[in-house]
MARMARRO-974216 format. One record per residue (C-alpha): residue number from 1; x, y, z. Coordinates in nm, 3 decimals, padded with zeros to 5 digits. Layout:
% MARMARRO-974216
 num    east   north      up
 NUM       X       Y       Z
...
% end
This chain:
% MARMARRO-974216
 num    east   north      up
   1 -02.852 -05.844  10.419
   2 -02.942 -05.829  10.788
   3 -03.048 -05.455  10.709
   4 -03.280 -05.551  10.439
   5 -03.472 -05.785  10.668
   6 -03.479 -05.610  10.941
   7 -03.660 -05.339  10.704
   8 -03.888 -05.604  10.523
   9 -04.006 -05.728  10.876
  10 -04.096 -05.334  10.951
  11 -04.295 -05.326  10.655
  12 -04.485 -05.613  10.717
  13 -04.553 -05.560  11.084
  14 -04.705 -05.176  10.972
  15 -04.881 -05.322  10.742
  16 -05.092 -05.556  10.987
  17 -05.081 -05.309  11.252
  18 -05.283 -05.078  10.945
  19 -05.491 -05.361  10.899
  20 -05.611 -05.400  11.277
  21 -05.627 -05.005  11.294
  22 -05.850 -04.943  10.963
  23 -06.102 -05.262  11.118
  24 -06.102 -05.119  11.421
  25 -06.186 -04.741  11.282
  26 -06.454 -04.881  11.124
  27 -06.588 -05.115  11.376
  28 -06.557 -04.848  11.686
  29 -06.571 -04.511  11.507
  30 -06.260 -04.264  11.504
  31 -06.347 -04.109  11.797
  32 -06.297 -04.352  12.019
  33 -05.966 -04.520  11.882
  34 -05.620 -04.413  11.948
  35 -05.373 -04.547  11.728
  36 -04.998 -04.614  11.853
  37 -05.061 -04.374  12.214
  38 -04.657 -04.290  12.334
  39 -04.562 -04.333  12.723
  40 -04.430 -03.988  12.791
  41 -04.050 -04.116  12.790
  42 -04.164 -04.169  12.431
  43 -04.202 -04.526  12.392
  44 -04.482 -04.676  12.217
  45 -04.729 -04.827  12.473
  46 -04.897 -05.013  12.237
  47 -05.051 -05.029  11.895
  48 -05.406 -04.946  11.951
  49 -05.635 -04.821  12.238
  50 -05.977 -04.820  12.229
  51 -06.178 -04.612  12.549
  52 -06.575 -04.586  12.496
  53 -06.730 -04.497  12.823
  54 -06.631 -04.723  13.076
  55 -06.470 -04.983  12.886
  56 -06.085 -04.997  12.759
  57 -05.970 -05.237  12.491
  58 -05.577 -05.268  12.445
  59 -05.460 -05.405  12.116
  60 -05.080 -05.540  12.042
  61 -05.055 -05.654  11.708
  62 -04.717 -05.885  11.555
  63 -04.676 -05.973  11.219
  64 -04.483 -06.311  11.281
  65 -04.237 -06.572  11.069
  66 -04.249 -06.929  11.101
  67 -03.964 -07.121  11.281
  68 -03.862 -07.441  11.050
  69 -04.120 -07.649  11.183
  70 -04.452 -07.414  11.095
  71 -04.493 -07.306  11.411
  72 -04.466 -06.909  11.569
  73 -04.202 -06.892  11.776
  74 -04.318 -06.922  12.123
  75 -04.087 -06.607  12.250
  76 -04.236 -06.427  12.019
  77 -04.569 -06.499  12.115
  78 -04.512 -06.450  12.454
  79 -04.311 -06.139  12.411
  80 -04.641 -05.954  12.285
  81 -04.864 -06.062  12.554
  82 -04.619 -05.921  12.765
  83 -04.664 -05.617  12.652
  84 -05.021 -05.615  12.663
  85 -04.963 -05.679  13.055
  86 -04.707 -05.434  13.061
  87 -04.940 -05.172  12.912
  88 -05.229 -05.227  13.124
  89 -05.006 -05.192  13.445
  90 -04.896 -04.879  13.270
  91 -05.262 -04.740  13.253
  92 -05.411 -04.900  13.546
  93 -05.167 -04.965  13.836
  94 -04.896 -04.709  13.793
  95 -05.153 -04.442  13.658
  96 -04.870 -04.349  13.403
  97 -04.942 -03.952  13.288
  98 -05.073 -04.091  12.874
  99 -05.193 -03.870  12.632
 100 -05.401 -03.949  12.393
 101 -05.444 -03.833  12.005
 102 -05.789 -03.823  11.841
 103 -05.812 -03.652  11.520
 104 -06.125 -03.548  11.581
 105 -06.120 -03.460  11.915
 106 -05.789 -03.353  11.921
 107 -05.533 -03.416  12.268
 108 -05.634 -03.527  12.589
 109 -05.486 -03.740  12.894
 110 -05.630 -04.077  13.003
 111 -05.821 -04.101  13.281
 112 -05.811 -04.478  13.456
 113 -06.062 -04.348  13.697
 114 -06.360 -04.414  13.441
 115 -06.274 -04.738  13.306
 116 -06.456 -05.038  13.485
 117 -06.394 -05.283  13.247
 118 -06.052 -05.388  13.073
 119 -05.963 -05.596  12.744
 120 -05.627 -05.751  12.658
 121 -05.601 -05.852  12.227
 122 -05.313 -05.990  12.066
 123 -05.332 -05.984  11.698
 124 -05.067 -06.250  11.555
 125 -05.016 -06.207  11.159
 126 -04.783 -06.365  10.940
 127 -04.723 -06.648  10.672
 128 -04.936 -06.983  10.750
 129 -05.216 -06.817  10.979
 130 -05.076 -07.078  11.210
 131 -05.378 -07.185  11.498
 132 -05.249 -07.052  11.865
 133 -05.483 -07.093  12.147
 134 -05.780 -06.799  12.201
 135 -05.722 -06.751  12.507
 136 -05.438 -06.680  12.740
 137 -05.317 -06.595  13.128
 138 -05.078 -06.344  13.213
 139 -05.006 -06.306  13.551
 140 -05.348 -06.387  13.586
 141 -05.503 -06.147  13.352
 142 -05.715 -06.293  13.024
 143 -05.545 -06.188  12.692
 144 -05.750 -06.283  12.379
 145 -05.497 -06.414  12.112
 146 -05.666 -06.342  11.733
 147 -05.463 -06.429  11.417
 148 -05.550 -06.256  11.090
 149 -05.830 -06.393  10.982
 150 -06.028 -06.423  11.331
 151 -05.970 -06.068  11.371
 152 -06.133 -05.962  11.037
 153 -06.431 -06.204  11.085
 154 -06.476 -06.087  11.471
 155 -06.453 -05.683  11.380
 156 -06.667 -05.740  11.076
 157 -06.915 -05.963  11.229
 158 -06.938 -05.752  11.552
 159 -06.924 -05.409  11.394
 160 -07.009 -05.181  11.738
 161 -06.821 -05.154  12.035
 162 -07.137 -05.311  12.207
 163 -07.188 -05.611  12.017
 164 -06.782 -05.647  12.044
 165 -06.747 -05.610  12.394
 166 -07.039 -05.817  12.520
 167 -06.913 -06.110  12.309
 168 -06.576 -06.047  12.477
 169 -06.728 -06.110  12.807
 170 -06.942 -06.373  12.699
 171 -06.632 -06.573  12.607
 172 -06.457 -06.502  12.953
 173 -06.686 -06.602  13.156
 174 -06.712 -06.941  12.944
 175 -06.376 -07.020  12.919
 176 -06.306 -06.968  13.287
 177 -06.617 -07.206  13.386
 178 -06.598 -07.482  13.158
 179 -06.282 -07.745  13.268
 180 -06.264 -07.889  12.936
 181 -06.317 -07.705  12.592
 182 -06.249 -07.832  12.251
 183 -06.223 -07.591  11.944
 184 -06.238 -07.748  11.638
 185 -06.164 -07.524  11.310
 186 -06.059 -07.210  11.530
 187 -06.236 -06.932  11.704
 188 -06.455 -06.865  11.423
 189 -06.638 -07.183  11.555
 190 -06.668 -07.020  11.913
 191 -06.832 -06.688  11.759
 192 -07.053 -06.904  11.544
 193 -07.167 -07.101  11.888
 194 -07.200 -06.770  12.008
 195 -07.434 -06.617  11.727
 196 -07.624 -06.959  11.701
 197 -07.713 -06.915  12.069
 198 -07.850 -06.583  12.075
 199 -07.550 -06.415  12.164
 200 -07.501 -06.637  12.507
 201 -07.290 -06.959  12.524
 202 -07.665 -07.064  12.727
 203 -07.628 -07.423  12.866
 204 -07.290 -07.494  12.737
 205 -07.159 -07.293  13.027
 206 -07.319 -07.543  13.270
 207 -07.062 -07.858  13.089
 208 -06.748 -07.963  13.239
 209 -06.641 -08.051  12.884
 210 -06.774 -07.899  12.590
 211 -06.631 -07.989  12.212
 212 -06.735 -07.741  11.955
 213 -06.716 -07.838  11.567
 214 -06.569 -07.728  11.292
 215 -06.851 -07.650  11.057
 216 -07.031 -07.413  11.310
 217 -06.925 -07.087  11.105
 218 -07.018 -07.249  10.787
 219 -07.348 -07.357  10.902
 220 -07.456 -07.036  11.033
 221 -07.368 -06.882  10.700
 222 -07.605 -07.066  10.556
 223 -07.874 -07.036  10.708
 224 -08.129 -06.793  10.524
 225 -08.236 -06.656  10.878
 226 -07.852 -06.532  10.857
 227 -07.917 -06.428  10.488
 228 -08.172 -06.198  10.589
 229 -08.060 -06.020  10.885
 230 -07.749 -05.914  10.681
 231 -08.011 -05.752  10.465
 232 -08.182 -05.643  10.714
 233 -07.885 -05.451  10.885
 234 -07.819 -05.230  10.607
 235 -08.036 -04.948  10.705
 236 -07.813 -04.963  11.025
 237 -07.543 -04.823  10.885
 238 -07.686 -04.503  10.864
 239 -07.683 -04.505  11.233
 240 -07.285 -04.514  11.250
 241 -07.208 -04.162  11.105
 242 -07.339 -04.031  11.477
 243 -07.279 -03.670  11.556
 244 -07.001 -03.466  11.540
 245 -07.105 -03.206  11.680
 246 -07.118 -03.309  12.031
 247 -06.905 -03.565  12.215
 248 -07.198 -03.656  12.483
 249 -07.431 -03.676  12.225
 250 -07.208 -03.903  11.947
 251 -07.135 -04.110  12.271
 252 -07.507 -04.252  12.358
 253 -07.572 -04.278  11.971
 254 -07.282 -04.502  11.921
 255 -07.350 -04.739  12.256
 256 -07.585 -04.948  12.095
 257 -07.552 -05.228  11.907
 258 -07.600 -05.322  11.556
 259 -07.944 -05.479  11.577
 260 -08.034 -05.154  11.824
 261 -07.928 -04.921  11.540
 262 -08.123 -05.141  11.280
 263 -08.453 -05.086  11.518
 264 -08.341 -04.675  11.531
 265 -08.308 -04.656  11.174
 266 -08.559 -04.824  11.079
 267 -08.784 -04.597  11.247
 268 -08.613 -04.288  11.163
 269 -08.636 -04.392  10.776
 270 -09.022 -04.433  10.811
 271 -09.042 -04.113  11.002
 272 -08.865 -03.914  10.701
 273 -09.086 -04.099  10.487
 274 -09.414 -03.967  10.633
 275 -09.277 -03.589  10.714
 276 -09.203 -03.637  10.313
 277 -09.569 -03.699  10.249
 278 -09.773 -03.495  10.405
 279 -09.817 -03.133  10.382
 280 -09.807 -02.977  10.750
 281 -09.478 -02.780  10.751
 282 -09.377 -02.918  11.119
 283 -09.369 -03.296  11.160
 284 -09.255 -03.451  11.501
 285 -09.261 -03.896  11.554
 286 -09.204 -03.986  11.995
 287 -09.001 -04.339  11.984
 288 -08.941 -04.498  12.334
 289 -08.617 -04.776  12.345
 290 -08.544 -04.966  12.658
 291 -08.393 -04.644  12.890
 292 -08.438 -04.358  12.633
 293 -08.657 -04.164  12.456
 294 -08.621 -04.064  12.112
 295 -08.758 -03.751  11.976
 296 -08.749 -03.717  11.583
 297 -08.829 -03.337  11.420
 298 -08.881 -03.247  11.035
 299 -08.926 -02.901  10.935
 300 -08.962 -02.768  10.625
 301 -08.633 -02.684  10.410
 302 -08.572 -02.338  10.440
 303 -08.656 -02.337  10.737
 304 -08.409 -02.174  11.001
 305 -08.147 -02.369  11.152
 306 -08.190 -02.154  11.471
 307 -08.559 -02.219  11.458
 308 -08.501 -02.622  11.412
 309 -08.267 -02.645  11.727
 310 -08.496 -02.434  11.921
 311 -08.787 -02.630  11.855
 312 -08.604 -03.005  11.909
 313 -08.508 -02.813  12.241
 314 -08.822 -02.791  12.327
 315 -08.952 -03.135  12.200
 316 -08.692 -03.279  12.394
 317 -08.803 -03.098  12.705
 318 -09.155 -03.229  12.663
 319 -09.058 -03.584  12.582
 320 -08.859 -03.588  12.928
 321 -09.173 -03.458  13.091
 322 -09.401 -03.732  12.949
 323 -09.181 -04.031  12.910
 324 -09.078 -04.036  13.334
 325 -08.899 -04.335  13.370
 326 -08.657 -04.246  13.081
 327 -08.463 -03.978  13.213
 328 -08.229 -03.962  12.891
 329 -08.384 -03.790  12.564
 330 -08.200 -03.800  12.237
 331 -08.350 -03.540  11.973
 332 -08.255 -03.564  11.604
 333 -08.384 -03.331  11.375
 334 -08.327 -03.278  10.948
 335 -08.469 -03.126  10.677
 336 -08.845 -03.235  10.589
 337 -08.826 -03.324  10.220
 338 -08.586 -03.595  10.066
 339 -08.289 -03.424  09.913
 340 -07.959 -03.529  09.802
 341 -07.781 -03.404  10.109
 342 -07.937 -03.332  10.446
 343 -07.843 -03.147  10.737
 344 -07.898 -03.291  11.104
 345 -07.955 -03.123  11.445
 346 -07.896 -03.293  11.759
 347 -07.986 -03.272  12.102
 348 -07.929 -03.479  12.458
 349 -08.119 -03.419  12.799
 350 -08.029 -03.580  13.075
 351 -08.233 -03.492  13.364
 352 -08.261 -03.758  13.673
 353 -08.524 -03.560  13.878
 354 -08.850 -03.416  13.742
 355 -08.919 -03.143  13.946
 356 -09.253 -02.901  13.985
 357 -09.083 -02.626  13.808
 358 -09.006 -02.860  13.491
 359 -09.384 -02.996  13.520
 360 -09.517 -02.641  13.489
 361 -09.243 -02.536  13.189
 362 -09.369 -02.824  12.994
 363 -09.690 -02.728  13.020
 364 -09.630 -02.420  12.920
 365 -09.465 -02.521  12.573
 366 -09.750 -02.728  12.553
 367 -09.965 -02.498  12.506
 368 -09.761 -02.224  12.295
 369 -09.657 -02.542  12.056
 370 -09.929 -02.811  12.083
 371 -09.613 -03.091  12.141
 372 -09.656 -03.371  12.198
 373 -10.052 -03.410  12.239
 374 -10.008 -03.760  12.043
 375 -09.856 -04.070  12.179
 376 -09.565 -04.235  12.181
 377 -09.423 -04.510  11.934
 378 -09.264 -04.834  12.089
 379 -09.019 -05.001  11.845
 380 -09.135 -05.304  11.656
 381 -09.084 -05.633  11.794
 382 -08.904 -05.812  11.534
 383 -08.642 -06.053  11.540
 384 -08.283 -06.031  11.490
 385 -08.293 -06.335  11.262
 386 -08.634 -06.240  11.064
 387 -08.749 -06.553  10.859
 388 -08.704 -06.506  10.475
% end
């Protein structure tokens, strides 16, 4: 009988460490997720890493039972915390030898040196969904505690590892300042204060005692302003399929947020759009966002993918040359006319100092090419919440 639990309570907690690692997939892209990553003694050191850029997020997840008097056992609770700690010393203090499996980008060994910025989540499961505090010290490190249904609103309702991060932070730095805070209804309140605020607990943080109710998620469903950008955001999700092709490049496409990636879409989509209508055989659209420049290329299409790369190259080049303060270009380029399938070309400059010798190669593909004699787009200034 013993054996037969002991076997149930495997299946359930694989099944909610599944659940946390399919959200997560989806939320930070494969690439960046490693699921269940072994110390080299061969011991699990814990269910889920996330590393984008500078930024680690360590996930323990437990799929709990109820003691007699509907609570989770506080042991238990404590026990995976623990091993959240224990994980992060691991990575961090001991510089433990970890490697990592992507399968995408295949083996490779962790490097603490690059992370600036560290996350502690434990996911409890189990029958009840019983309420345990948000937030909790261990030896004095912040661990966010999520149960089931906190976790699937917070991945699905922050769906980048930008939008999830900074609302990580944001909560931090508001639990640790205000003396007093009163939840009502869960977290999904706090991330509804959050939303409602423009993404910033704003004054609150300046309150000794602040008591959040528990019809905050509820009304911010509800409002059509929330209707909309939903609707709005679907365009977006073009944005997540990134690039493939080239770490660097998937990297910078996949740092910006879900409103960001509405913004890029958006004005990729209307790019297409035109290079579909009109009848020169080379169309090119300049887009400048906050620190980057985005070049956009259509060609024709049979035309040669050789030809395509070659010519995003050098669109990319020119971009650099008259866009100064952005010293990042991104280049995307795809077929001219709408078809069922389409084929993408990508490219990534990063040059910090524009020197003589660039100044006088751009204007030399200037004047073979004729790029980029127009001007550049800025994106539209429209709000995250757009009225119905």
């Amino acid at each position: 009988m013993q054996e037969q639990s002991s076997g149930y309570l495997q299946r359930k907690g694989a099944a909610a460490e599944k659940l946390v690692h399919d959200l997560a997939l989806q939320t930070f892209l494969s690439d960046w997720c490693y699921l269940n990553p072994l110390l080299p003694t061969g011991k699990e050191l814990a269910d889920l890493l996330v590393v984008f850029g500078e930024t680690a997020i360590i996930w323990q997840i437990k799929d709990l039972k109820l003691d007699k008097r509907g609570f989770y056992k506080k042991a238990e609770v404590e026990k995976n915390i623990r091993q959240l700690s224990g994980a992060r010393r691991q990575l961090f203090e001991l510089k433990t030898k970890i490697e990592l499996k992507n399968p995408r980008r295949g083996r490779e060994v962790f490097d603490a040196t690059n992370i600036k910025e560290i996350f502690l989540i434990s996911v409890l499961t189990g029958e009840g969904e019983v309420f345990f505090p948000g937030i909790q010290q261990v030896r004095e490190r912040t661990v966010h505690v999520f149960n089931r249904e906190i976790m699937e609103i917070s991945l699905k309702e922050l769906d980048t590892v930008k939008d999830f991060v900074s609302y990580l932070r944001e909560k931090e730095r508001f639990i640790q300042k205000v003396e007093m805070l009163f939840v009502m209804g869960g977290e999904k309140e706090l991330l509804a204060t959050y939303l409602l605020r423009d993404r910033s607990f704003g004054p609150l943080m300046e309150s000794n005692m602040v008591y959040i109710a528990d019809d905050a998620w509820e009304t911010l469903q509800q409002k059509d302003e929330y209707k909309c950008k939903k609707k709005a955001d679907k365009i977006s999700y073009g944005w997540d399929s990134g690039s493939h092709q080239y770490e660097i490049v998937a990297r910078e496409l996949a740092a910006y947020g879900r409103f960001e990636r509405r913004l890029l879409s958006q004005q990729f989509y209307d790019a297409h759009v035109a290079a579909h209508e009109t009848d020169r055989p080379i169309f090119r659209r300049f887009l400048k966002l906050e620190d980057k420049t985005f070049c956009f290329l259509f060609l024709e299409n049979d035309a040669p993918r050789k030809l395509r790369n070659d010519l995003l190259g050098q669109m990319c080049f020119v971009a650099r040359g008259l866009n100064r303060e952005n010293p990042k270009v991104i280049g995307i380029a795809t077929e001219k006319r709408f078809e069922s399938e389409c084929t993408y070309d990508f490219c990534l400059l990063d040059i910090p100092e524009w020197t003589e010798e660039n100044q006088r190669l751009m204007l030399d593909i200037q004047k073979n090419t004729g790029v980029g004699t127009g001007t550049f787009r800025e994106t539209e200034q429209v709000d995250e919440y757009p009225p119905e």
